[in-house]
C-alpha positions as CSV (number, residue, x, y, z in Angstrom):
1,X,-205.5,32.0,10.5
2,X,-204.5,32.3,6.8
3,X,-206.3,28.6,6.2
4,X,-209.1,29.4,7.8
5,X,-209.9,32.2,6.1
6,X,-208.9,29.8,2.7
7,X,-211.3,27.3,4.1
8,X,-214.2,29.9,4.7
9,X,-213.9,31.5,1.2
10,X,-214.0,27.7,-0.3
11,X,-216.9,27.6,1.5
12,X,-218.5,30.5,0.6
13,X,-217.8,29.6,-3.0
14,X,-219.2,26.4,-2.7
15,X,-222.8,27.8,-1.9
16,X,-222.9,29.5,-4.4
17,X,-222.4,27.0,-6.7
18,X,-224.6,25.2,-5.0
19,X,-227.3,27.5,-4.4
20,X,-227.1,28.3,-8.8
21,X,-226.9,24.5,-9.5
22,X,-230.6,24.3,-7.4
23,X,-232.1,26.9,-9.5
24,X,-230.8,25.8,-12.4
25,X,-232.5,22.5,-11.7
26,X,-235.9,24.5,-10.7
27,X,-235.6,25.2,-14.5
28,X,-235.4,29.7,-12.9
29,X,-231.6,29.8,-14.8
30,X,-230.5,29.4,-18.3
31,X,-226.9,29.3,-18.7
32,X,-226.7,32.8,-19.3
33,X,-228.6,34.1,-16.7
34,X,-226.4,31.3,-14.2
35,X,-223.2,32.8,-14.9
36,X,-224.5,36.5,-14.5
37,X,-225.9,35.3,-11.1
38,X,-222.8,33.7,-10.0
39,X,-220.9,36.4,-11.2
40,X,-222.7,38.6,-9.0
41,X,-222.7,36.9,-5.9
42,X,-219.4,35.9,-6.2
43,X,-218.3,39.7,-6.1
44,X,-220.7,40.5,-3.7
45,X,-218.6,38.3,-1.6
46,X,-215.1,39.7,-2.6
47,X,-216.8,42.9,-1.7
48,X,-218.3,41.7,1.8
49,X,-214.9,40.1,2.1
50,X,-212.5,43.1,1.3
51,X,-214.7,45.3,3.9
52,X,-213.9,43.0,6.5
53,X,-210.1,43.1,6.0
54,X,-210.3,47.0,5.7
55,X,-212.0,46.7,9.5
């Protein structure tokens, strides 16, 4: 179970990045406003993630 849940967090993470590398290249993010943005969705998915486990 344990890697699974690993594998689905790298995942998740991954998406992200690749979802803030896109907009950066859509010229929407400067480097500034990327990190905020990845800094929020990445909590928003410890959040989402910690809810579950509380479940």
């Amino acid at each position: 179970m344990k890697l699974n849940r690993n594998s689905s967090t790298e995942q998740y993470v991954l998406s992200v990045i690749q979802k803030a590398y896109d907009k950066g290249q859509q010229g929407d993010m400067d480097t500034d406003k990327m990190i905020s943005w990845l800094k929020q969705e990445l909590q928003t998915g410890y959040a989402l993630t910690q809810s579950r486990k509380a479940l």
